[in-house]
Every structure is written in structure tokens, then in C-alpha cells.
N, CA, C and O atoms as a DFTB+ gen file, in Angstrom:
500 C
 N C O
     1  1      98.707     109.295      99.828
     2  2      98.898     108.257     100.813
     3  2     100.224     108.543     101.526
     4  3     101.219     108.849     100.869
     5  1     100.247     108.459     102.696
     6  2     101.208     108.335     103.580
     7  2     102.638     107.327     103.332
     8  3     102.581     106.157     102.953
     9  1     103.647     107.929     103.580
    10  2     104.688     107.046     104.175
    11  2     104.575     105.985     105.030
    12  3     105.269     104.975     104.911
    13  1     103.630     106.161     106.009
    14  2     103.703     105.431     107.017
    15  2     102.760     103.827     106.958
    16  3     102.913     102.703     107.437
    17  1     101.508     104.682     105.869
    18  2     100.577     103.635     105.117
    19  2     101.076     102.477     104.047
    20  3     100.694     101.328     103.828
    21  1     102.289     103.462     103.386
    22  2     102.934     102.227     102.795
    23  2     103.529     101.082     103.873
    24  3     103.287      99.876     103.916
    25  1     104.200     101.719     104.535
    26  2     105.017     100.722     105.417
    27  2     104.518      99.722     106.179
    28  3     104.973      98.664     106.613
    29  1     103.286     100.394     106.259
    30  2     102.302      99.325     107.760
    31  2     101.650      97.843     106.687
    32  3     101.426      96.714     107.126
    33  1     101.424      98.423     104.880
    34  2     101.013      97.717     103.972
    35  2     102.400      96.971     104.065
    36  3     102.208      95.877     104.597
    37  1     103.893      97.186     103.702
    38  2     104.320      96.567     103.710
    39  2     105.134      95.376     104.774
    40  3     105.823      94.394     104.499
    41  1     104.703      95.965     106.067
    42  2     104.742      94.950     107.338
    43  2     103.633      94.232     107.517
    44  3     103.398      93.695     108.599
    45  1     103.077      94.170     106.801
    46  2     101.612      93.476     106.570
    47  2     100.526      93.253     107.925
    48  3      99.888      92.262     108.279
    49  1     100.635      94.705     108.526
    50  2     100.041      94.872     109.743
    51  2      98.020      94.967     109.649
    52  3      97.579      95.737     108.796
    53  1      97.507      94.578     110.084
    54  2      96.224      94.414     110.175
    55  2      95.078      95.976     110.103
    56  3      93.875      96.003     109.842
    57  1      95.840      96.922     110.379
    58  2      94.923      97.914     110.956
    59  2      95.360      99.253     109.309
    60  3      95.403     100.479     109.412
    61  1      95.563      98.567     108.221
    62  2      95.410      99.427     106.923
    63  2      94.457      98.923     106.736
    64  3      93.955      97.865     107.114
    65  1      94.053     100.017     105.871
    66  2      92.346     100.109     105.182
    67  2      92.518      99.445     103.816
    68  3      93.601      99.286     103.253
    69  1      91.308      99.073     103.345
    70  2      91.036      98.391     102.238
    71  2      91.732      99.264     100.954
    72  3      92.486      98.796     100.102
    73  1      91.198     100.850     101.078
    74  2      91.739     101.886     100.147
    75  2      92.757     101.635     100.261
    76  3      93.151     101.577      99.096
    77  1      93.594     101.411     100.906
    78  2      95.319     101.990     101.130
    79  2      95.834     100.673     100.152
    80  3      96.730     100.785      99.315
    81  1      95.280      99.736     100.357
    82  2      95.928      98.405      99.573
    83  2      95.750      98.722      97.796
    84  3      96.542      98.697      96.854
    85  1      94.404      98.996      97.923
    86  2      94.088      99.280      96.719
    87  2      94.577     100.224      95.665
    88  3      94.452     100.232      94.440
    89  1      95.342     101.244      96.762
    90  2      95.799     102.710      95.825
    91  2      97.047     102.019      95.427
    92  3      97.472     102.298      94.306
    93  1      97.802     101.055      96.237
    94  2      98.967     100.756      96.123
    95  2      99.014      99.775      95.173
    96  3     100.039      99.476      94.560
    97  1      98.040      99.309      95.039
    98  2      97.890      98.394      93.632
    99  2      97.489      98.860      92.054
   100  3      97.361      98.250      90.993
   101  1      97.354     100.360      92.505
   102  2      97.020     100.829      91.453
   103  2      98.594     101.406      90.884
   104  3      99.062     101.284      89.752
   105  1      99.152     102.010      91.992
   106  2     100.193     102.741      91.822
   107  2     101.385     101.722      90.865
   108  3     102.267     102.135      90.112
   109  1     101.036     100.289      91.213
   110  2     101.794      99.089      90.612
   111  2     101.466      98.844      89.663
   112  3     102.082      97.920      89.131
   113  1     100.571      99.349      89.037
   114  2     100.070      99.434      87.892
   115  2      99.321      97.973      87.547
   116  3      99.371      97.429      86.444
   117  1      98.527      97.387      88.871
   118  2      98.411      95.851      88.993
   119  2      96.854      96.233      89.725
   120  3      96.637      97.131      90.539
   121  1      95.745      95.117      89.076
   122  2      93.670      95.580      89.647
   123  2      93.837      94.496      90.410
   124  3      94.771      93.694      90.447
   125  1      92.574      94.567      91.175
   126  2      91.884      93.772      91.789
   127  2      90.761      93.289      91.765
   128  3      89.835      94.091      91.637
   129  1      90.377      91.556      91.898
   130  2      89.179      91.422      91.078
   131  2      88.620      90.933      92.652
   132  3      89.416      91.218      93.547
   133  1      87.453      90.292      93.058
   134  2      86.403      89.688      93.681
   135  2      85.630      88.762      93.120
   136  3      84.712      89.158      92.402
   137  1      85.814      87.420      93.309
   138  2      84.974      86.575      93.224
   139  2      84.515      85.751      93.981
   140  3      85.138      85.126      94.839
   141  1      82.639      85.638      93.554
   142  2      81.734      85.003      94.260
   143  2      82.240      83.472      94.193
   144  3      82.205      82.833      93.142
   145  1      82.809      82.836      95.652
   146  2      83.033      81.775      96.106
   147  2      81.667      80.386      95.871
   148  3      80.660      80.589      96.550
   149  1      81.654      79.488      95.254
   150  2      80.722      78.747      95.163
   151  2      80.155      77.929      96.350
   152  3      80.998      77.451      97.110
   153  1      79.125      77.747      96.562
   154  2      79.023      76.952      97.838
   155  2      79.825      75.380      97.454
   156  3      79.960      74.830      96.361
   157  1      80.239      74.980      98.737
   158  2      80.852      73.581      98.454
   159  2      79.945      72.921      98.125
   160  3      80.147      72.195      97.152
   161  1      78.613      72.885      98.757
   162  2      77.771      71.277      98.019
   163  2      77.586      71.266      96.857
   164  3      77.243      70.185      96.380
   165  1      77.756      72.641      95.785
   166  2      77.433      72.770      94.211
   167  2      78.802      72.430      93.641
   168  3      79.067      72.122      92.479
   169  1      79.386      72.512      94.384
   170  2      81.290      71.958      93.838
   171  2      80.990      70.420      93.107
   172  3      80.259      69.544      93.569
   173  1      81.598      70.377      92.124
   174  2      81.412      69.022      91.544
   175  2      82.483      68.120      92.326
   176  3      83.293      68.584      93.128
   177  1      82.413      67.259      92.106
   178  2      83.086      66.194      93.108
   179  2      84.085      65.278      92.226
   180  3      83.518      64.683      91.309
   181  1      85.486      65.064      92.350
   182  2      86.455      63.996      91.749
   183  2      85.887      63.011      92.364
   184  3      85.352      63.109      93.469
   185  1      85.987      61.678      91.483
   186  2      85.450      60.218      91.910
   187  2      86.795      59.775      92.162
   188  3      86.895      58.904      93.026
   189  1      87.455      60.022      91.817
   190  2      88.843      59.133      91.513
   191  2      89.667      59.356      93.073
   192  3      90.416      60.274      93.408
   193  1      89.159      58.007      93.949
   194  2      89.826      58.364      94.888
   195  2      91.247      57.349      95.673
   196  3      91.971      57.342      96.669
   197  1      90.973      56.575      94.388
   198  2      92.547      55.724      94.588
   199  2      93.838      56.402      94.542
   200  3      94.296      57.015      93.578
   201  1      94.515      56.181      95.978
   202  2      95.716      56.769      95.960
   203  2      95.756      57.979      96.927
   204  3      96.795      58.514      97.312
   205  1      94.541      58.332      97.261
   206  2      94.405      59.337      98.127
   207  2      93.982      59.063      99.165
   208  3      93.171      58.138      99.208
   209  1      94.374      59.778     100.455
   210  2      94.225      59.290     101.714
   211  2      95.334      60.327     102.647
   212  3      96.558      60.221     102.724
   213  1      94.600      61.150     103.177
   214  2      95.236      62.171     104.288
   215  2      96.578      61.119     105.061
   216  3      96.718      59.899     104.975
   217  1      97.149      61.804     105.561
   218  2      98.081      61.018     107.066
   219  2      97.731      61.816     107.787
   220  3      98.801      61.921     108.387
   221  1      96.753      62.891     108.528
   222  2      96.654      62.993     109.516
   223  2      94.728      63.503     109.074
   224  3      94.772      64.027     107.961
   225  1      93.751      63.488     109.422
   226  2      92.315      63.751     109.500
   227  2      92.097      64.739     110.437
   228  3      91.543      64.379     111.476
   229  1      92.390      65.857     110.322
   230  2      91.985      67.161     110.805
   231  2      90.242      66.602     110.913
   232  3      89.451      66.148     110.087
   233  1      90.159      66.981     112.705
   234  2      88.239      67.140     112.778
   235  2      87.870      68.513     112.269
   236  3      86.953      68.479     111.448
   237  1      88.130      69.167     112.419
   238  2      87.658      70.617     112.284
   239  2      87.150      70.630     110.749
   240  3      86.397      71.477     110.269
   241  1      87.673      69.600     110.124
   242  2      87.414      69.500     108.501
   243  2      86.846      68.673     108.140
   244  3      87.065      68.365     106.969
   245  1      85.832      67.869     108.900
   246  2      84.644      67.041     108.782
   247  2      83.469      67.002     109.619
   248  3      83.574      66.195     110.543
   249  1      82.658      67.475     109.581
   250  2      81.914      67.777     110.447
   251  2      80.785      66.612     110.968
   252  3      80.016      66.771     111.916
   253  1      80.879      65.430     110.128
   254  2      80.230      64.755     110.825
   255  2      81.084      63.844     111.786
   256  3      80.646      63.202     112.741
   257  1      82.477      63.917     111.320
   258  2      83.591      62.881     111.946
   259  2      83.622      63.578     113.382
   260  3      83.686      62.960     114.445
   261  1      83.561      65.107     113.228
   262  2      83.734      65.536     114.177
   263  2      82.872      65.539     115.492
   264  3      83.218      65.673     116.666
   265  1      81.758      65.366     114.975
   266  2      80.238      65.037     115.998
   267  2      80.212      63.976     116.475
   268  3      79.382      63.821     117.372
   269  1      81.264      62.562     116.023
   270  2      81.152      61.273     115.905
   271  2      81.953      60.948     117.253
   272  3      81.638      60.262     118.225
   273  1      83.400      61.881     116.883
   274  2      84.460      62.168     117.891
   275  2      84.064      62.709     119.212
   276  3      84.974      62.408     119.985
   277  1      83.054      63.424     119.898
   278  2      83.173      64.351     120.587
   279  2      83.806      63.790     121.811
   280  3      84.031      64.575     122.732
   281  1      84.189      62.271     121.972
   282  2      84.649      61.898     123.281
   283  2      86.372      62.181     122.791
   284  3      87.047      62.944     123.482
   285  1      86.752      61.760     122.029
   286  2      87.811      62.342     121.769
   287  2      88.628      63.810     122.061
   288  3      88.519      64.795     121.331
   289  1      89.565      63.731     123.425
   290  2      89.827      64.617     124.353
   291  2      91.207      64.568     123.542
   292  3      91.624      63.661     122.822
   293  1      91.790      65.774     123.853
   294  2      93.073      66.940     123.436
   295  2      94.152      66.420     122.390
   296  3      95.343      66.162     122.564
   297  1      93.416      66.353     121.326
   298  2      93.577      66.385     120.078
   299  2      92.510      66.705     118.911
   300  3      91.297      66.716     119.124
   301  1      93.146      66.986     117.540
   302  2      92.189      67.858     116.390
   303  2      92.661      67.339     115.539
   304  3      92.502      67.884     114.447
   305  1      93.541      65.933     115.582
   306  2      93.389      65.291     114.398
   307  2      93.516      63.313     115.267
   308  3      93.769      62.775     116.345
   309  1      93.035      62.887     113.499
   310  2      93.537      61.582     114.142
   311  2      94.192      60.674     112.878
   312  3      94.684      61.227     111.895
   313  1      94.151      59.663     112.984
   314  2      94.993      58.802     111.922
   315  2      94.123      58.281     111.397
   316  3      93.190      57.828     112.060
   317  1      94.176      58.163     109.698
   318  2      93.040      58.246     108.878
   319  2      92.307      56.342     109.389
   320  3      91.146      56.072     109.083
   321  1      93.104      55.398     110.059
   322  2      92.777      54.079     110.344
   323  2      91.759      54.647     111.885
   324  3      90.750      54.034     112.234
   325  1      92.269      55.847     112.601
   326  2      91.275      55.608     114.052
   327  2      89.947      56.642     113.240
   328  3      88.783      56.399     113.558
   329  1      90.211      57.666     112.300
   330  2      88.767      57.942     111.615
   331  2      87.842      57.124     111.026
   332  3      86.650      57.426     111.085
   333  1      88.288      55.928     110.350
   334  2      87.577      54.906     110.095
   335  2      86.681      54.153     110.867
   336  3      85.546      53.745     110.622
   337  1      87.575      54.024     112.069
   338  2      87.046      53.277     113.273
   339  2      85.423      53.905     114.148
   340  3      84.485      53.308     114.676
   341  1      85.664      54.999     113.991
   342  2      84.931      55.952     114.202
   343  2      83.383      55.725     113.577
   344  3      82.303      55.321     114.010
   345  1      84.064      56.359     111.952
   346  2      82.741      56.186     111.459
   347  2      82.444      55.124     111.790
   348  3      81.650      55.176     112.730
   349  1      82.789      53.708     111.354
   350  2      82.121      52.596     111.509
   351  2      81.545      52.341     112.759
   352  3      80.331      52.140     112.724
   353  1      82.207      52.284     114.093
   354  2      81.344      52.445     115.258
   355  2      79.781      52.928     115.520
   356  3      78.781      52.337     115.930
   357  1      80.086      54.490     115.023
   358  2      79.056      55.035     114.573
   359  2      78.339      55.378     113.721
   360  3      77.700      56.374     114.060
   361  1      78.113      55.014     112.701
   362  2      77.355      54.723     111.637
   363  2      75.925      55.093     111.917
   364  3      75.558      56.262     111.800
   365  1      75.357      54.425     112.172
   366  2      73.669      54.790     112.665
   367  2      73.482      56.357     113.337
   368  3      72.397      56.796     113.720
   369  1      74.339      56.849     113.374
   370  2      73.988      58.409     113.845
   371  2      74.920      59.315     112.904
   372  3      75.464      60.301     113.403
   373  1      75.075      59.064     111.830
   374  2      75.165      59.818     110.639
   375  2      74.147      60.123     109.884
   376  3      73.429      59.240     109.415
   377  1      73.922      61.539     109.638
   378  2      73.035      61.689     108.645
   379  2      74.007      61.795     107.297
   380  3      75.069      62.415     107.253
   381  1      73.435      61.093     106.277
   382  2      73.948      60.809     105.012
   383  2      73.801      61.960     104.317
   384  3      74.787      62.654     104.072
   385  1      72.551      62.311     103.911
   386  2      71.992      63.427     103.404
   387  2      72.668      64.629     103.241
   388  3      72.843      65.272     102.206
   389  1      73.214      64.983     104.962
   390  2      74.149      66.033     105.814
   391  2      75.460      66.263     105.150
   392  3      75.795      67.417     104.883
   393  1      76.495      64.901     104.765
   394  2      77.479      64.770     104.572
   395  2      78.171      65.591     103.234
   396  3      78.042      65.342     102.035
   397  1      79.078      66.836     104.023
   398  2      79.836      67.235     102.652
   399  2      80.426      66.337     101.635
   400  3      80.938      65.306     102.071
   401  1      80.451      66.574     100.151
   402  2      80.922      65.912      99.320
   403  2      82.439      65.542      99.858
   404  3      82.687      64.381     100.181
   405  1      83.342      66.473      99.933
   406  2      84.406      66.107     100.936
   407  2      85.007      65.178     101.763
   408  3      86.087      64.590     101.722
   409  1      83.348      65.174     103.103
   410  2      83.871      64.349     103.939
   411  2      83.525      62.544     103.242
   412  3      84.277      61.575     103.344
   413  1      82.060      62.604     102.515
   414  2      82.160      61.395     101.394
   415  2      83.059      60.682     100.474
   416  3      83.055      59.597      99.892
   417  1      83.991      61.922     100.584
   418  2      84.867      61.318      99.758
   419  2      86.193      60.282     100.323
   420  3      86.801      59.311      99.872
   421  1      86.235      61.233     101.750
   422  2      87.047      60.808     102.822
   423  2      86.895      59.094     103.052
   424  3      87.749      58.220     102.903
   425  1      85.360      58.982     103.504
   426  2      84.199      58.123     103.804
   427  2      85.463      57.061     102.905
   428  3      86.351      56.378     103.414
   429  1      85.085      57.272     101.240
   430  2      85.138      56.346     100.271
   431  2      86.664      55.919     100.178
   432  3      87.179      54.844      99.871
   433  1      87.269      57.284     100.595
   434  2      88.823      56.456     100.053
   435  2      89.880      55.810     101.495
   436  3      91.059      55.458     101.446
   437  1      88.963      55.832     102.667
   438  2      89.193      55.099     103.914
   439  2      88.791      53.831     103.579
   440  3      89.624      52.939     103.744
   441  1      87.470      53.475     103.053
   442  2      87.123      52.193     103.025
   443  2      88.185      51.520     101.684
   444  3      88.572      50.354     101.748
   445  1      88.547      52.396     100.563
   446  2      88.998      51.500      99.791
   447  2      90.736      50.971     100.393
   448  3      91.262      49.861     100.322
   449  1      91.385      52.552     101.091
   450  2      92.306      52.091     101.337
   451  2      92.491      51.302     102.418
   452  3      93.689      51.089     102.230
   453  1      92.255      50.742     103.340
   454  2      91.845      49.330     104.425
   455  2      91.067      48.405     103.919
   456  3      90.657      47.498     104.643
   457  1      90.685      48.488     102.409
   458  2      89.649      47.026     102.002
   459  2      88.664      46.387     103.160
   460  3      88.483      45.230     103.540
   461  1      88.033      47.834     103.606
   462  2      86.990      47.433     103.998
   463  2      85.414      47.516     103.929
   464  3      84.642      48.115     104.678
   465  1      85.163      46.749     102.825
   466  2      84.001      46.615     102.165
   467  2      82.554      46.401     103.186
   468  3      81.374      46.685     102.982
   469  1      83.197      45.826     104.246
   470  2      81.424      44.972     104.764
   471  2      81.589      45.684     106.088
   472  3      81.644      44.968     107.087
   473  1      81.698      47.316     106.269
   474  2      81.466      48.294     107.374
   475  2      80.118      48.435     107.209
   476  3      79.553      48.211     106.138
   477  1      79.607      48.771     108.142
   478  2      78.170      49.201     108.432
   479  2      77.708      50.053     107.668
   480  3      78.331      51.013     108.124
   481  1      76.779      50.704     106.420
   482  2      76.667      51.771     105.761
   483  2      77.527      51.556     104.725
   484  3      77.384      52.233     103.707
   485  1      78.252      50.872     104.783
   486  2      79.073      50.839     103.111
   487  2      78.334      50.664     101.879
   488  3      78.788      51.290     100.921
   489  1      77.655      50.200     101.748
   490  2      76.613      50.622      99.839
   491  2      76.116      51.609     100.336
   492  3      75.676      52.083      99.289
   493  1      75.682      52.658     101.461
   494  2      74.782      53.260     101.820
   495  2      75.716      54.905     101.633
   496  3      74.877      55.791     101.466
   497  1      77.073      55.441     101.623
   498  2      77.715      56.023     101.009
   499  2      78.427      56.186     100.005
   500  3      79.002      57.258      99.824
């Protein structure tokens, strides 16, 4: 391996090859493993969602919030009280079924943290 291959590995430039990382991890006397990523819907899910609650609701990281939003112009997040607002508005054009465990969870610990029990769809998530 090159001089120059180390260096580009160690400027952490984009255009080294997979080998080159790898020899250099060998040379460190340090392997490399690969593992198969689980799909999220087989991810088991924490219930425990007291106490938790984003301060800012990235859309890009809910995908039904985000479909809910689409009038929502030049911004990619919002405040976990105007995501609420949201769902509840729109409610009837959620598919339930659809919903990452994730964003359900979101769902659950919005309603507990605003104590708001009697939203549209609330026993229904």
C-alpha cells in the first residue's frame, strides 16, 4: 500500500477503496465485522414513554407526520406541541397499520405529555 493511500485514509477522503481501509486495519492488528441491520418494524418497541419527548420533531423522521405536513413551507422540523396539532387535525388520513413503531411512539408520548386524552384516534393508537 501506498504512502499516499495511507494519508488520503487518514484525511478521511472519500475516493479510498474498501481494501485500503481494510489492509490498514489489519496492519493495526484490529478485524472488521458486518452486520445484518434488522428491519425497524421487527425492532421491539420500549413502552415506557414517560419523560420522553423530542424539543424539536424532525419531519424527515416520521413519515406519516411528514405527509400530514406537506403544507408546511421552509422548515424540517417543528415543535413537538405544533406536531401534535397536526396529527390531530389530521387524523382520518393516517393509515395506522403504516405507522413506524417510532413514529407511534412519538404519537403516544405527545398525547401523554399535553394530557391529551380525547384527540381524535386516541384509543385507536
Amino acid at each position: 500500500m501506498s504512502r499516499v493511500s495511507v494519508h488520503r485514509i487518514e484525511q478521511g477522503e472519500p475516493s479510498v477503496t474498501m481494501g485500503a481501509y481494510l489492509n490498514v486495519l489489519a496492519a493495526l492488528g484490529m478485524t472488521f465485522s458486518a452486520t445484518v441491520v434488522a428491519d425497524e418494524a421487527s425492532q421491539p418497541v420500549a413502552d415506557d414513554k414517560a419523560g420522553w419527548l423530542p424539543a424539536r420533531v424532525r419531519l424527515a423522521d416520521f413519515p406519516a407526520l411528514q405527509q400530514l405536513a406537506w403544507q408546511v413551507q421552509g422548515t424540517d422540523e417543528l415543535t413537538p406541541r405544533e406536531a401534535l396539532g397536526i396529527y390531530e387535525r389530521n387524523w382520518r388520513h393516517v393509515d395506522e397499520a403504516a405507522l413506524l413503531p417510532r413514529e407511534r411512539n412519538l404519537i403516544d408520548a405527545l398525547r401523554l405529555a399535553f394530557g391529551d386524552a380525547e384527540a381524535p384516534g386516541a384509543g385507536d393508537v
